[in-house]
C-alpha positions as CSV (number, residue, x, y, z in Angstrom):
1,X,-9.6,28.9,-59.8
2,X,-6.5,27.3,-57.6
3,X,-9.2,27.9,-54.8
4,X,-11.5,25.8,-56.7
5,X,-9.4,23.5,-57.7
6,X,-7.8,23.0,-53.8
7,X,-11.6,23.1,-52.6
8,X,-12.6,20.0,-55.2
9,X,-9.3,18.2,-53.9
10,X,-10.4,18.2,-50.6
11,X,-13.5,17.0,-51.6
12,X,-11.9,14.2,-53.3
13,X,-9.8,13.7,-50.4
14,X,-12.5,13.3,-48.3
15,X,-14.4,11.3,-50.4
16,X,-11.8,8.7,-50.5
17,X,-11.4,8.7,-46.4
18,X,-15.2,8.3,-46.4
19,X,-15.0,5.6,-49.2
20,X,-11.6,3.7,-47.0
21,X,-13.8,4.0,-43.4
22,X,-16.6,2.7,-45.3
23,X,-14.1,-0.6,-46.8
24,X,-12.6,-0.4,-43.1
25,X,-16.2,-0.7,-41.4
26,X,-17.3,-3.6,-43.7
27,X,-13.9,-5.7,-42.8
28,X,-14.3,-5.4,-39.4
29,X,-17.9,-6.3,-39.9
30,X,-16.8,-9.4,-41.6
31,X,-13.8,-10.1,-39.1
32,X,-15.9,-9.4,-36.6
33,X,-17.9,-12.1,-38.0
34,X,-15.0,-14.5,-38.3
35,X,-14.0,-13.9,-34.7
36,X,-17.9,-14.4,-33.5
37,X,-17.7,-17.7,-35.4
38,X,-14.6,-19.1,-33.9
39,X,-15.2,-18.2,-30.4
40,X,-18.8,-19.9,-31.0
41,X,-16.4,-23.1,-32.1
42,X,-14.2,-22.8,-29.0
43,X,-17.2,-22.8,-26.8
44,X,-18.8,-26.0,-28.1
45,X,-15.1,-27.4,-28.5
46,X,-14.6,-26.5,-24.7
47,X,-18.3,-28.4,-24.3
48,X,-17.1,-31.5,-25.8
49,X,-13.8,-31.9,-23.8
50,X,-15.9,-31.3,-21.0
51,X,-18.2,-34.1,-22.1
52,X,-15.6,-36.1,-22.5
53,X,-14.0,-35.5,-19.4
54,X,-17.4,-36.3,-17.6
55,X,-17.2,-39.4,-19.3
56,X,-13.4,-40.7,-18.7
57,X,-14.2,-39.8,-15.0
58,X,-17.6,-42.1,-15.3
59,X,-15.8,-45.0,-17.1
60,X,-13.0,-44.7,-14.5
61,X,-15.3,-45.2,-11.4
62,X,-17.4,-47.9,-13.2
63,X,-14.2,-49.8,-13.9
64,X,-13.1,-49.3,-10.2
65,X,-16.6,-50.5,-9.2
66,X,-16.3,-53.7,-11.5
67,X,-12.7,-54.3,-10.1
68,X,-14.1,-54.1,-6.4
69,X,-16.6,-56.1,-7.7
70,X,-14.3,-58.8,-9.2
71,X,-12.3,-58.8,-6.3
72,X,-15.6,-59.7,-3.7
73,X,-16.0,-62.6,-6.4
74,X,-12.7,-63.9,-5.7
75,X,-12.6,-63.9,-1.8
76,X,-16.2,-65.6,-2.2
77,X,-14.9,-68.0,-4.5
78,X,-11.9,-69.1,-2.4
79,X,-14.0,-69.0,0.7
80,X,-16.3,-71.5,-1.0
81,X,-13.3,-73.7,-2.1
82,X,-12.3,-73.8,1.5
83,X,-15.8,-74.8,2.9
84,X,-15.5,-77.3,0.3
85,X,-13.0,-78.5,0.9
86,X,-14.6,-78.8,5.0
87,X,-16.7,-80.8,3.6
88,X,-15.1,-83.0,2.0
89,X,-13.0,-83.4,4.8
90,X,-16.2,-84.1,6.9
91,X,-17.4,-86.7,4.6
92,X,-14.4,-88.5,4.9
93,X,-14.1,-88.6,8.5
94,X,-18.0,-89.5,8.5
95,X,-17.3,-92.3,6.1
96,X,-14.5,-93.6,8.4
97,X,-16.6,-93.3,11.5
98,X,-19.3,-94.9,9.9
99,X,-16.9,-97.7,8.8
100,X,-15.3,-98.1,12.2
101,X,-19.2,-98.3,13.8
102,X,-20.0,-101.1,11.5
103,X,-17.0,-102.9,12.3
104,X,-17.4,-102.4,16.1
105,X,-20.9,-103.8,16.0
106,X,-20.1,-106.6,13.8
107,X,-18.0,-107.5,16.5
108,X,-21.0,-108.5,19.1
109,X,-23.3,-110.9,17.7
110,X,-26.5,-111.4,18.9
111,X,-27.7,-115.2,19.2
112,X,-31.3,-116.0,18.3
């Protein structure tokens, strides 16, 4: 009898470790699961600061490209204030000369 009764303990025994690796085996399933899923969510987190870092870079060169580009429209600008300018100048001085001619021939008269 005590041999029966030691033999159906260890049974039960058993039974119970084969019932707690069974519990044990579907937790780590599911934390397996958990830990699939949020390495799956650090991947496509990883993507998007990559993205994003793709983009700052492209937004940074465009905005050096329009600053270059702002800066060519200056120097243009004041080099066509100076020739301006020139001419103005040039216009003046031809409007002088001009003046200067007219007074120098007004000075000879021609008799009919």
């Amino acid at each position: 009898m005590r041999l029966q009764r030691e033999a159906r303990n260890a049974v039960e025994s058993m039974n119970k470790g084969t019932d707690s690796a069974k519990e044990c085996l579907a937790k780590s399933g599911g934390t397996f699961a958990i830990f699939k899923d949020a390495f799956q969510a650090m991947n496509e987190i990883s993507d998007l600061n990559t993205q994003m870092a793709t983009a700052a870079n492209q937004q940074s060169m465009v905005a050096e490209e329009v600053n270059k580009n702002l800066v060519n429209i200056t120097t243009i600008a004041n080099k066509t204030t100076q020739g301006a300018k020139k001419i103005v100048n040039a216009n003046h001085d031809i409007k002088n000369n001009i003046f200067n001619l007219y007074a120098a021939l007004n000075r000879f008269k021609v008799s009919s």
